[in-house]
N, C-alpha and C positions, 0 to 999 in steps of 0.2 A: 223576503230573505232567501237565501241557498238554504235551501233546504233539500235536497241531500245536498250535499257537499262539500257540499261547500266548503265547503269548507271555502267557506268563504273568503275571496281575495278582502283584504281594506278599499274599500269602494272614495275617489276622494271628492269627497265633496266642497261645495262651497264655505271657505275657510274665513269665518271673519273675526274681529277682534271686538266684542263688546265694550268700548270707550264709555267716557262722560258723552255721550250723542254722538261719539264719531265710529262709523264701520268701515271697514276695507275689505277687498276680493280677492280669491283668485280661482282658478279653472277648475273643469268641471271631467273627471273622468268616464268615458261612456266606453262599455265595452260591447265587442261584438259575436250572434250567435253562431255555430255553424251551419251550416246545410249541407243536407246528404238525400243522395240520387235516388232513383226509383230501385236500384238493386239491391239497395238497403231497405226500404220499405220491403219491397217482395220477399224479401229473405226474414223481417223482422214477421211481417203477416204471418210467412209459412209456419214459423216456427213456435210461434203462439197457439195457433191452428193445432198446429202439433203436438203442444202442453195440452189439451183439452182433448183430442182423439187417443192419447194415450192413457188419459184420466176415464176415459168412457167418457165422456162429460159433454152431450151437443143434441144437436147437430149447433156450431157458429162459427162465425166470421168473424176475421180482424182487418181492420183497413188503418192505413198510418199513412199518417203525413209527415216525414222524416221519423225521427221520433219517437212521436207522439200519434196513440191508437186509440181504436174507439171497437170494442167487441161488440159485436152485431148478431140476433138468433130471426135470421129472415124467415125460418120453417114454420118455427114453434116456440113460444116462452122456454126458456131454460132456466134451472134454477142454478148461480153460478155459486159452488163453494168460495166460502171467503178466502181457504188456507192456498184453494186451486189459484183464487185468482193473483193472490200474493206473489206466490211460485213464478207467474206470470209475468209479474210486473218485473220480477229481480231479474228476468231473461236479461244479456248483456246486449247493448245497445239500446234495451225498450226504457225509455225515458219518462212516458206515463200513460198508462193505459185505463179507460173510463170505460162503462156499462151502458151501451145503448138502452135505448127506455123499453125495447123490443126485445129484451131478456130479464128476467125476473130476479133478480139480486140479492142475493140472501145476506145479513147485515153484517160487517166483521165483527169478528170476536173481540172480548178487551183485549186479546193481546195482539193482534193485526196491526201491521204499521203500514196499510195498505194507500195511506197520502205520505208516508215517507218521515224523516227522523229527524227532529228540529238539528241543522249543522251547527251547532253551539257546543263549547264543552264544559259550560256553567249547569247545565240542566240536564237532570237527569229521570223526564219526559218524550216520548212521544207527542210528536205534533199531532192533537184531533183533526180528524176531520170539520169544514164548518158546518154546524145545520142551521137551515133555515129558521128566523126566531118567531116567535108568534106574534102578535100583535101590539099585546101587553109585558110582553118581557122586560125582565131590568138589564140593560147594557149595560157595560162598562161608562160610555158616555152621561148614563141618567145616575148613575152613582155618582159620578164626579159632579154632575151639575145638585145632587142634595144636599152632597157634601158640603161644610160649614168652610172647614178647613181647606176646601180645594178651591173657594171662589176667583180669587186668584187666576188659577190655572184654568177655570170655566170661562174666563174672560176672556184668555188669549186663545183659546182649542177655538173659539166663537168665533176668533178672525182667522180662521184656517179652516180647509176641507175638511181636518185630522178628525175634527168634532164629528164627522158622519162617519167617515173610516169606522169610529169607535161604536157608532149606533149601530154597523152593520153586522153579519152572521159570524165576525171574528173568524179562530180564537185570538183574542189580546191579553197580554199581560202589560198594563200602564205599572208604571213606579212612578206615582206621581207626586212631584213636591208640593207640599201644603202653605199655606198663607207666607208661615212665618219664613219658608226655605227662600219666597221669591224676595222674602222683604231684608234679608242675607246677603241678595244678587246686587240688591240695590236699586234707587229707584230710576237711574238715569238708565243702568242696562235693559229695564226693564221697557220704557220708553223707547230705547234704542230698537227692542223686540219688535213693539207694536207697530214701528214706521217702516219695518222688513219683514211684509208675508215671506218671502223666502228664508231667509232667515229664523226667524221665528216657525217655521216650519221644522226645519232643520232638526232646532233645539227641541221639540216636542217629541219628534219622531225618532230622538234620541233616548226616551225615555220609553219607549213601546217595544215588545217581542212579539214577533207572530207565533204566539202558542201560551196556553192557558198553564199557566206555570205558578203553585201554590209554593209557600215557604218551603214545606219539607220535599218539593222538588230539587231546590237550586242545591249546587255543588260546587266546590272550588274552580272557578278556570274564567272563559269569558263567552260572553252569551252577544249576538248579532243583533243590531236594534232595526228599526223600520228604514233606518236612514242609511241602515248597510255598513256601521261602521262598529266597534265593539267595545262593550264596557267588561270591566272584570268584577267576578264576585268572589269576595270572599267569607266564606261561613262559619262565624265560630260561636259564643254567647250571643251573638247579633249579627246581620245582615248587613255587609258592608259591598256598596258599591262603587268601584274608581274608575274615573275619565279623566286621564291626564291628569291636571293638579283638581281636579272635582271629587270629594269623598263626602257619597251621603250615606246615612243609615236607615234600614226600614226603621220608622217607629209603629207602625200601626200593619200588621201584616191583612194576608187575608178577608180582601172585602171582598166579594165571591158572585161575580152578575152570571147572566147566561151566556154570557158572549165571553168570558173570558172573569180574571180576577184583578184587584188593584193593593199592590202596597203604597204605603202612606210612606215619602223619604224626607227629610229634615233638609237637605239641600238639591237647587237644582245642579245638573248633572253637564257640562257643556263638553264638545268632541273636542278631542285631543286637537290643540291648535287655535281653540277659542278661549279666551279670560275674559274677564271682566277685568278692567282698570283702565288706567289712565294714558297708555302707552301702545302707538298701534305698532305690531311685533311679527307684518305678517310671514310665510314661507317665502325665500326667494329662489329654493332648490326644492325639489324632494325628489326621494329615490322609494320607488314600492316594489316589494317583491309580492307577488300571488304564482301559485302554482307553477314555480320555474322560469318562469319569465319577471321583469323588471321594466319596471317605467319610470322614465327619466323625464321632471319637468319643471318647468322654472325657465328663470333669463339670466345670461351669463355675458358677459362683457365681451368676448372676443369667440373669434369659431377656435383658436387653440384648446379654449377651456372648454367646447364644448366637446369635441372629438379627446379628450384628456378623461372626460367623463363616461364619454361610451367607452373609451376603451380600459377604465377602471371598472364595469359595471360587469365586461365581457373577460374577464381577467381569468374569472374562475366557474365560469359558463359558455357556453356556444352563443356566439354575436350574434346570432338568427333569433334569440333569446331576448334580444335587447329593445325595448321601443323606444325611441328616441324621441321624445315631444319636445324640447329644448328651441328656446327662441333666443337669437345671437340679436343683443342690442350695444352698438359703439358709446352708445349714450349714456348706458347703465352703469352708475357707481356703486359698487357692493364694497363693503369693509367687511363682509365675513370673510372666514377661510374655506374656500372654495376649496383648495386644495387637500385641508385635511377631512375635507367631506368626501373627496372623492377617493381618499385610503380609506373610510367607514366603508362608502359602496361596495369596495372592490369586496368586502368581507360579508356582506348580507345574506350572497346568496348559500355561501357553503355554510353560513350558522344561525339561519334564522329560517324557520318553515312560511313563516308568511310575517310582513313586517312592511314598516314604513320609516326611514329617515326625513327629517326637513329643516332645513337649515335657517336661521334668523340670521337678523345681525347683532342678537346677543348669542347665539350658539346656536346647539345643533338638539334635536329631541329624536330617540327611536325608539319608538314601538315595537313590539309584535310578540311573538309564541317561539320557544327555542326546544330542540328536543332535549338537551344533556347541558349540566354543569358544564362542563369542556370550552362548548362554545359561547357560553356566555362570559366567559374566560379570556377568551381570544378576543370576542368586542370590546368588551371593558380594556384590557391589554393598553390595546394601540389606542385607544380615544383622550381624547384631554380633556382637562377640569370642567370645557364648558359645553359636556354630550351629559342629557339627561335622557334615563334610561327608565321604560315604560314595558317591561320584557315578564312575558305569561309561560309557564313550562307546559307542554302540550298537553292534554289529558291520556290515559289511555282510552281503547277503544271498545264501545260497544258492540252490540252484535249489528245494529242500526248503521253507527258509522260504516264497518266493513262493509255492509249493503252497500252506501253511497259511494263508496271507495271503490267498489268493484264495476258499479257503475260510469261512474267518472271516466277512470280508467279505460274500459271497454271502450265509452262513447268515442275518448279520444283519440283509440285504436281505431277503429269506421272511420273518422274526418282526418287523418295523419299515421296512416299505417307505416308501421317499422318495415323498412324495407332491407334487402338482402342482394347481395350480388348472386347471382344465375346459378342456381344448384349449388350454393353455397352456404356456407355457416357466417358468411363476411357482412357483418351490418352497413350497411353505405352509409357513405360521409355524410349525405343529406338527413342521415336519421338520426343524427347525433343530438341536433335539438331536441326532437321528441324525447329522448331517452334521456335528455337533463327533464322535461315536464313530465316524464313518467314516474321517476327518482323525487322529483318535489311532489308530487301528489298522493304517493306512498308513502310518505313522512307527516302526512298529516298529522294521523293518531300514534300512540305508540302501540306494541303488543300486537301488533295485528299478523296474521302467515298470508303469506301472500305466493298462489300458485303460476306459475309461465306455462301458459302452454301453445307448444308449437305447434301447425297444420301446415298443412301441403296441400295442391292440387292433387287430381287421380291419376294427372299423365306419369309416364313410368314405372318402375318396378315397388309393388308395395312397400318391400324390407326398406330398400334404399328411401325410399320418401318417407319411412318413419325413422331411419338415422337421421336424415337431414333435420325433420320435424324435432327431433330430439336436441341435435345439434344445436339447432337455431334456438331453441326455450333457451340451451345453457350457456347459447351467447349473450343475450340477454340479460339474463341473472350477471353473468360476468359486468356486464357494462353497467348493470345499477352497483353490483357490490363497489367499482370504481369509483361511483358517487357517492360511495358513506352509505350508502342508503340504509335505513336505522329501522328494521320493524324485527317484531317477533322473529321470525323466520321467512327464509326462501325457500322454493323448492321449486322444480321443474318435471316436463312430460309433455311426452312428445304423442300426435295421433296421427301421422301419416297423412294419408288420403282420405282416411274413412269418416270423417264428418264432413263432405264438401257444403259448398253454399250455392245453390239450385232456383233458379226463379221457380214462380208457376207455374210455368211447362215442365219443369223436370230435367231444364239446361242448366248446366256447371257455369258459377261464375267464375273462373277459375284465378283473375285475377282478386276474387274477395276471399277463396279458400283460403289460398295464401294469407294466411293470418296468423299475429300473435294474441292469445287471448286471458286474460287476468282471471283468478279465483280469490276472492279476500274472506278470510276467514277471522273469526278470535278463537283460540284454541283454548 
């Protein structure tokens, strides 16, 4: 799972329909990572270098591979504070930083979140780190297989990998359905499971979190499963979990291995888009919004309706924003309404933080997370009788999320910096995307301040290059508040020249000074 993050896009997985024996498909979404140049590593190295020489804290070394760091003490063992090495990791840009075995590690404290902040907003835990199990330990896996009540579920995890996943160092939290939940599902879907490892995968790995997560953890909101897709919880006399039309209940909470814990739930749990019944109902549109961009996919009859689509998708975002996955078939008869799908689209992105529509040929279903009453307002508004609506109000933010927010943020500054026309305050037209994915990714959570800050290279007069610096953070801010953009607070600040970005040798990179960079905070 994104963990930070994530905040996690809706990842789309393979969608089928549980029939009396019959399945249907459709595509598979794969996203891709960045990469960043050796001047961002040297800059990231130096500067960790730097956290440690100003802590007294060494003699060591950090070497990164984009990224991602590995601190090194070639002299001598070092004993590395845990709170130092936190500080460390939250540096902007450093994505994750590990302890060579050549430095002596002092363990984190319970309150270090030094593997980072389960991106869920059901749970209101810290992701453990994993440790190694011993021999004899009880997994999550050998709980389920003593279990009476999970035989069932022991039977199908047996035709899958999932069943080692769960033997392994975790952390897991299974919600898993007991005998009677799969005998519920029924026994053809059930069959249907077993003749589809992928499938059947799917649906298990739907029921999984990465992170050891006991009852008086969870919280109102939705929590990210293995499969990358998300259920909602809601907590009141009892633990209630929904997936689409799927509502189980913990009945048995609390079974407690070393690798992780298991609740007992009364039904199985299937991804939004999977039923059980007699009708196969698959997507033949969908629209996803993650982090300011949209993807568009499905098959559509004619190229009108597909360019009808993108440009409903790009109506109230930047078209550079747009992915277009759409496949033009002459052959294709649809009887849904394509068209009142593509008036939903056109609205997703200004009122939904992260979301999916997908259209049947009995209707349309959307999912996702909204920040404010307002906009769930405005979707309902314009949509007709046959939009069901699967919609989670954001949570607000921990001190964990801000972490990952500021992260986020930063990284995407390194691989798509905001750019500016020549000793100006004038953000370029190119940067206009960015600043729609800037604007979505600080809407994550609610409550959170979030600081701009401008730099400059050292060429020039210092004064003038901290107006400019100044300038630039408050254009900035101007172009998100254009977005709505909905947190706590903005603020900006400007540093001139005086924090430039320097290789090894002590050269200006003066193209990476030029920077804007994120502070997130919870006040």
């Amino acid at each position: 799972m994104n963990v930070p993050g994530s905040q996690l896009p809706l990842r789309r997985y393979r969608r089928r329909i549980l029939g009396w024996g019959a399945v249907g498909a459709v595509g598979v979404f794969a996203v891709g990572a960045a990469i960043f140049g050796a001047r961002v590593e040297n800059d990231l190295e130096r500067r960790v270098v730097e956290q440690f020489n100003n802590a007294q804290v060494g003699p060591v070394t950090a070497r990164f591979s984009g990224q991602d760091g590995t601190l090194l003490c070639l002299e001598v063992a070092v004993a590395i504070p845990d709170d130092l090495l936190e500080r460390s990791r939250a540096l902007w840009g450093v994505r994750a930083l590990d302890v060579d075995d050549s430095c002596r590690q002092v363990a984190p404290s319970a309150n270090s979140d030094a593997s980072g902040a389960v991106a869920t907003e059901g749970l209101a835990m810290a992701e453990s780190a994993a440790t190694p199990l011993s021999a004899n330990a009880e997994t999550v896996a050998s709980l389920v297989a003593a279990g009476l009540q999970f035989s069932t579920l022991q039977d199908l995890l047996g035709d899958t990998l999932l069943n080692v996943t769960l033997a392994g160092d975790g952390p897991f939290t299974l919600f898993a359905p007991t005998n009677e939940a799969f005998e519920a599902l029924g026994a053809d879907a059930i069959v249907a499971l077993g003749r589809d490892t992928e499938l059947l995968t799917t649906v298990l790995e739907h029921h999984v979190t990465a992170a050891a997560v006991t009852s008086a953890d969870l919280r109102n909101g939705v929590v990210e499963m293995l499969d990358e897709s998300l259920i909602t919880v809601e907590v009141a006399d009892s633990v209630t979990l929904i997936s689409g039309a799927s509502i189980a209940t913990v009945t048995e909470p609390d079974l407690i291995a070393d690798n992780g814990v298991i609740h007992a739930i009364d039904r199985v749990l299937l991804p939004i888009g999977m039923t059980a019944g007699a009708e196969i109902d698959e997507p033949l549109l969908s629209a996803e919004v993650a982090d300011g961009q949209i993807f568009l996919r499905g098959t559509v009859a004619t190229d009108a309706q597909r360019i009808e689509l993108i440009r409903a998708a790009g109506v109230r975002m930047n078209p550079a924003n747009v992915v277009d996955d759409l496949v033009v078939d002459s052959g294709f008869d649809a009887d849904a309404d394509a068209e009142g799908f593509a008036n939903l689209v056109s609205l997703m992105v200004p009122n939904l933080i992260r979301g999916e529509a997908m259209l049947t040929s009995s209707g349309v279903t959307l999912i996702g997370v909204y920040a404010t009453d307002e906009q769930v307002g405005i979707l309902k508004s314009v949509s007709g009788d046959d939009v069901t609506f699967d919609l989670t109000e954001r949570a607000a933010a921990t001190e964990a999320d801000a972490a990952t927010l500021e992260i986020d943020l930063n990284a995407l500054m390194i691989a798509n910096p905001i750019l500016f026309d020549a000793s100006s305050t004038q953000i370029t037209a190119d940067s206009a995307a960015i600043i729609d994915r800037v604007a979505a990714i600080s809407n994550r959570v609610g409550g959170v301040a979030v600081e701009i800050r401008g730099h400059t290279d050292t060429d020039g007069e210092a004064a003038e290059n901290q107006q400019l610096s100044e300038g630039r953070a408050e254009a900035v801010s101007a172009a998100l508040i254009d977005r709505r953009i909905a947190v706590g607070s903005l603020t900006t600040a400007g540093f001139g020249g005086s924090q430039p970005i320097v290789d090894a040798a002590g050269v200006e990179d003066k193209a990476a000074s030029r920077r804007v960079e994120f502070v997130v905070t919870v006040p």
